[in-house]
C-alpha positions in Angstrom: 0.0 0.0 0.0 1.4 3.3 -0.8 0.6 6.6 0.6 1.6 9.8 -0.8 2.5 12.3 2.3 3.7 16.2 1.4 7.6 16.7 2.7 6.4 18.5 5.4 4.4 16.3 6.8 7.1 13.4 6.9 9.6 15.5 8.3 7.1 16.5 11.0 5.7 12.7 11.5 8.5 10.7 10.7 8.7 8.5 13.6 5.0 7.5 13.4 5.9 7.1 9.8 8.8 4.7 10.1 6.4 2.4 12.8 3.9 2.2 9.9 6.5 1.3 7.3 8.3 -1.3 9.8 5.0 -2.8 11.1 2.4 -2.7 8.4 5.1 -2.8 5.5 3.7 0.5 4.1 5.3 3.0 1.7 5.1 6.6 1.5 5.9 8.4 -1.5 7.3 12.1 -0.2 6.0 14.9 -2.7 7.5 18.3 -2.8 4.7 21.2 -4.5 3.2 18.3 -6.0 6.4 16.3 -7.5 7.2 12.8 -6.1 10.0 13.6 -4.7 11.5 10.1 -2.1 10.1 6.5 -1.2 10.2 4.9 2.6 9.7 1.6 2.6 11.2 -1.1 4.6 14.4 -2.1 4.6 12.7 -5.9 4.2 10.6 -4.4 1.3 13.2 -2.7 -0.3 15.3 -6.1 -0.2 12.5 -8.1 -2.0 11.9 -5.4 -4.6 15.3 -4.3 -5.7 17.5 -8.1 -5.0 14.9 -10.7 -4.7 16.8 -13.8 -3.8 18.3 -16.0 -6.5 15.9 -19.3 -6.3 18.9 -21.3 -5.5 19.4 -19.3 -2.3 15.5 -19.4 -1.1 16.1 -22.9 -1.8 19.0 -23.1 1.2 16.9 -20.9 3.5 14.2 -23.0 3.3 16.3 -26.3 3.7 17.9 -24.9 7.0 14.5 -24.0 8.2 13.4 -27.2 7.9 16.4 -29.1 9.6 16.2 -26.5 12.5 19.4 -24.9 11.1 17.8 -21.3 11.1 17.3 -21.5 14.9 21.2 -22.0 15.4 22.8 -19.2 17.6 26.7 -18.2 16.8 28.2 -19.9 19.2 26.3 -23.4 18.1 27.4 -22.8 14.3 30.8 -21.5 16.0 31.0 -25.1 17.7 30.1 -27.4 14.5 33.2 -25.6 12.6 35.4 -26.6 15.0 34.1 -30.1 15.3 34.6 -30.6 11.8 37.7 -28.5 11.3 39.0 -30.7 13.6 38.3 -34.1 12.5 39.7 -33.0 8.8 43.1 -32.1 10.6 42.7 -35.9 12.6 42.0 -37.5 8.8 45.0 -35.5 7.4 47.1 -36.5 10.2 46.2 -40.1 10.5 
C-alpha cells in the first residue's frame, strides 16, 4: 500500500511514519509542490523489490528451516566448525 505524504508532513511525522513502514510494511511516497519527490519503505521491502533472492538461495533458506538450522545461535554454528575442522586435521594427520 502506498501513501503519498507532502515533505512537510514526513519531516514532521517521521517516527509514526517509520512504525507504519516497519510494522504494516507501508510505503510513502514524499511529494514536494506536488512532485514525487523520495520513497520509505522497509528495509525488508526494499530487499524483495530491488535483490529478490536468487531461487537457488531461497532454496538453502528453506532447507535450513526445515532441519532446524535457522534457529542455530553463533556460538552453536561456532561449535560445528570446530568439530569438523578438527576431525579434517585428525584424517590428514592419520
Amino acid at each position: 500500500m502506498t501513501n503519498v505524504v507532502s515533505a512537510l508532513t514526513a519531516r514532521t511525522q517521521l517516527g509514526q511514519i517509520l512504525k507504519r513502514v516497519k510494522k504494516n510494511n507501508e510505503r510513502f511516497v514524499v511529494d514536494r509542490r506536488g512532485e514525487p519527490q523520495a520513497v520509505i519503505m522497509s528495509m525488508e521491502d526494499y530487499i524483495q523489490t530491488m535483490a529478490p533472492p536468487p531461487g537457488w538461495l531461497k532454496g538453502i533458506w528453506n532447507a535450513s528451516e526445515r532441519r532446524g538450522a535457522s534457529q542455530l545461535t553463533m556460538r552453536q554454528i561456532n561449535t560445528e566448525i570446530a568439530t569438523v575442522r578438527r576431525e579434517v586435521r585428525k584424517k590428514k594427520a592419520g
